[in-house]
C-alpha positions in Angstrom: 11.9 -3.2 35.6 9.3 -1.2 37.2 5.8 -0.6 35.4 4.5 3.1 34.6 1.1 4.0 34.9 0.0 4.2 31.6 -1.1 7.9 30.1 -0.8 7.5 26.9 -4.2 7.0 23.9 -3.9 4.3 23.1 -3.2 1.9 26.4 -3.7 -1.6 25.5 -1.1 -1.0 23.1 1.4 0.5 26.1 0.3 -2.7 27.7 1.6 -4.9 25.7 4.9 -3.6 24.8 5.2 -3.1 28.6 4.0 -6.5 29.0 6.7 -7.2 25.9 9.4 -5.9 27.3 9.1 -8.1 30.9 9.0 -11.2 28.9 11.7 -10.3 26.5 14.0 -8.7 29.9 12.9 -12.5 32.0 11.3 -10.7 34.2 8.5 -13.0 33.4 10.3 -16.0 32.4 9.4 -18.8 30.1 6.6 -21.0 31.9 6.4 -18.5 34.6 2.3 -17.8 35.8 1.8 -14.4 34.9 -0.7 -12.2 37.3 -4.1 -12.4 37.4 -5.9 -9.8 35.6 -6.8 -8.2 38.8 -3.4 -7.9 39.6 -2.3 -6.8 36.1 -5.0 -3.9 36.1 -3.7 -2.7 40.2 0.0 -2.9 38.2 -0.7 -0.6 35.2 -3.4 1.3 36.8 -5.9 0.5 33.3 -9.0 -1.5 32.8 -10.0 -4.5 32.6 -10.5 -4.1 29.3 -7.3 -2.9 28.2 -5.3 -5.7 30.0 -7.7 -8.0 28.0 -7.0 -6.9 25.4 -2.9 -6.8 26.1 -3.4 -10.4 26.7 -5.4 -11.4 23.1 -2.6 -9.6 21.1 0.5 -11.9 23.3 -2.1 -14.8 23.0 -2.3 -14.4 19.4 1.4 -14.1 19.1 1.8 -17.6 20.6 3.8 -15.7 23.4 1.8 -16.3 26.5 -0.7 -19.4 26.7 -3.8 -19.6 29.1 -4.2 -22.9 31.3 -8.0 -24.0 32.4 -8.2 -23.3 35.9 -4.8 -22.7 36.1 -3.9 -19.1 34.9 -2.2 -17.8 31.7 2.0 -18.8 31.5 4.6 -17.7 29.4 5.4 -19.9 26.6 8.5 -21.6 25.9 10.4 -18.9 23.4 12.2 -18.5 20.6 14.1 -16.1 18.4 11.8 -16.6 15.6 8.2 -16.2 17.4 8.3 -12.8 17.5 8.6 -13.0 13.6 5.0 -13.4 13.5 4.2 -9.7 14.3 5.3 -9.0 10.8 2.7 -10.7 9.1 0.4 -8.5 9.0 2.7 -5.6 7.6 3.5 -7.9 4.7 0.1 -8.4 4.2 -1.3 -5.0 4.1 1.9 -3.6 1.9 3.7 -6.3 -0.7 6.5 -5.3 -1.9 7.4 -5.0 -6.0 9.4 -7.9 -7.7 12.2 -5.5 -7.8 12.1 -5.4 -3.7 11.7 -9.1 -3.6 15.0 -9.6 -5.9 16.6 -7.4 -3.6 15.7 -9.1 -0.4 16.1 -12.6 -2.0 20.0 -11.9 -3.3 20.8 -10.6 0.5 19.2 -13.9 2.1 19.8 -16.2 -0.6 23.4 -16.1 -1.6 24.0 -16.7 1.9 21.6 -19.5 2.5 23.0 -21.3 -0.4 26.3 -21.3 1.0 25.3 -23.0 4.1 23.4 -25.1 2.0 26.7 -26.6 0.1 28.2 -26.6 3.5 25.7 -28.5 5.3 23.1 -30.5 2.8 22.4 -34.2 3.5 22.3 -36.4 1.0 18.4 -37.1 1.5 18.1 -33.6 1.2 19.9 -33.3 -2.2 17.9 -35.8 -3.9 15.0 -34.0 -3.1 16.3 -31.1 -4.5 17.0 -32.9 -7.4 13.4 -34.2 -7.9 12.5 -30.5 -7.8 14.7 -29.8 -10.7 13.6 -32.8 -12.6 9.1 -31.7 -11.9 10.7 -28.1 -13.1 12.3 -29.4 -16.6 9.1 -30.7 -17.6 7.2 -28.1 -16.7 9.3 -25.7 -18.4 6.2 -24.8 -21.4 3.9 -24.4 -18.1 4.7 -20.7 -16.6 2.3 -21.1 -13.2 3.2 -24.6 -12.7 7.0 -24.2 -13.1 7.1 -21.1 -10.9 5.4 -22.9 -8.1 8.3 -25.4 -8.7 10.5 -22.5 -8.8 9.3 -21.2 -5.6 9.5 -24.7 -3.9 12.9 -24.8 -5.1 14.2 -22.0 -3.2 12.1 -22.6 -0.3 13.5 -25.8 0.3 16.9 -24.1 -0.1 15.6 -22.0 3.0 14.9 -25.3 4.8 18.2 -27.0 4.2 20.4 -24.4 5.9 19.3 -26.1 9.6 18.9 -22.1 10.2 15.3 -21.5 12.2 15.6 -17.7 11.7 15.8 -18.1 8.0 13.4 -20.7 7.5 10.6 -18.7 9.8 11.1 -16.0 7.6 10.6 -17.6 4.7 7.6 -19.5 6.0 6.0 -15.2 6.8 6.9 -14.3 3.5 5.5 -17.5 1.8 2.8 -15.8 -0.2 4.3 -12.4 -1.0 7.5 -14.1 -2.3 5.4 -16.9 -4.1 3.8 -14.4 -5.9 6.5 -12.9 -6.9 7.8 -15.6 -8.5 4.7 -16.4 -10.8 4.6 -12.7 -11.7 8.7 -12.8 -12.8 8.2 -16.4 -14.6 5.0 -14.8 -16.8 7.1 -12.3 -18.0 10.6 -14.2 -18.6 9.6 -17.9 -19.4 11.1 -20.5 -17.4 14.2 -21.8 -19.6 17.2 -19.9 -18.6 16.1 -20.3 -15.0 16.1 -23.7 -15.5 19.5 -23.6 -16.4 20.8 -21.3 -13.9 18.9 -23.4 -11.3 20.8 -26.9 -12.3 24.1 -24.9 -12.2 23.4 -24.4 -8.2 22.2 -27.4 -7.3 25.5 -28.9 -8.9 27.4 -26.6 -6.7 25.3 -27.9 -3.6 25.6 -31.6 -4.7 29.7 -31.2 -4.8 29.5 -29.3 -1.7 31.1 -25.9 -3.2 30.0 -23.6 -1.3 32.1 -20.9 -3.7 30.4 -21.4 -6.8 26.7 -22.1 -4.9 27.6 -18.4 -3.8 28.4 -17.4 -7.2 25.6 -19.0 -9.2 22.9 -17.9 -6.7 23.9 -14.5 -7.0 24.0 -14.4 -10.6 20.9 -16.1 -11.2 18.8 -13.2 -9.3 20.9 -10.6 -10.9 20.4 -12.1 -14.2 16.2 -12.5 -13.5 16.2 -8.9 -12.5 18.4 -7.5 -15.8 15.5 -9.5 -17.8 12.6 -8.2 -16.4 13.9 -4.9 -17.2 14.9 -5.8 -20.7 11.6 -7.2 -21.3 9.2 -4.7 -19.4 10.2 -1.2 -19.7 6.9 0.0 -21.1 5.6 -1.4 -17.7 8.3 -1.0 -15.0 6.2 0.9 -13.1 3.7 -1.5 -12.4 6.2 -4.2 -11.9 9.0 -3.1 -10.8 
């Protein structure tokens, strides 16, 4: 891949996606020394400065990784690193609870699927104990939407799937709150119920109705909120 002199504003940004792009290609390969930042600035005809500052953003991404008196490498990479640019985005613009239901059926009913398929018995009994903190907290809305939330995140975790559980891990916050903000509104009972009827499916291994109830419960969460908030939707929803 050959590198273009950069012309463009803002260059350390054309730096790194150059930069990006030969580490994503293998043109720099994983624990491959990168060049120095002499080198690097005779390469993309820039600064020092804006090769520096290239370097901080890949740094901070966990995708290269600087070695005393060695030089800086590529790290050792995965699908799911690069999930970490999108942090920030969800930081600076969370979504509504009607985006979050939205986003949760199209991740969820699938997780849960592979969940019943693949779920060890270790795994289930933690789920269980979940359930169990969440029926006696049913009369506390924050604490039994935390246990709501850890619920469905540990859902996440027992699909074996990296992608999915690094994306729940970026969304950790937004979707958390979500949850508390939902559970204030509908009370905590019927989830309850919904939320036993899945892990049942997931204890007998039925990846069917673990499909089924999943997708129900979030459709059924969503058709409350609006029956219970219209006077403000907008703020919610």
């Amino acid at each position: 891949m050959p590198i273009k002199p950069i012309r463009r504003k803002s260059v350390s940004d054309e730096v790194f996606i150059q930069m990006q792009k030969l580490i994503l290609s293998g043109e720099w390969a994983p624990g491959s020394k990168i060049p120095s930042e002499s080198e690097l600035k005779e390469m993309f005809s820039v600064s020092r400065i804006s090769i520096r500052e290239a370097m901080q953003k890949l740094s901070i991404l966990g995708v290269v990784e600087t070695r005393p008196g060695s030089g800086t490498y590529v790290s050792e990479l995965s699908a799911g690193l690069y999930m970490n640019s999108l942090l920030p985005v969800f930081l600076l613009d969370k979504p509504n609870i009607a985006q979050i239901l939205e986003f949760r059926k199209a991740i969820e009913v699938e997780s849960v699927e592979l969940v019943a398929q693949r779920a060890r018995q270790e795994e289930i009994d933690y789920l269980q104990k979940i359930l169990t903190d969440m029926e006696q907290m049913i009369s506390d809305s924050e604490k039994f939407a935390k246990l709501d939330f850890h619920f469905h995140q540990t859902i996440a975790e027992m699909t074996h799937n990296p992608l999915i559980i690094k994306v729940n891990l970026i969304l950790r916050e937004v979707m958390e709150l979500g949850f508390i903000q939902q559970t204030k509104v509908i009370g905590g009972y019927q989830g309850f119920v919904q939320h036993k009827q899945i892990f049942e499916a997931i204890k007998n291994k039925n990846s069917e109705l673990a499909r089924k109830y999943m997708s129900e419960h979030i459709n059924c969460t969503r058709k409350r909120l609006l029956e219970l908030c219209m006077d403000t939707e907008a703020k919610i929803l």
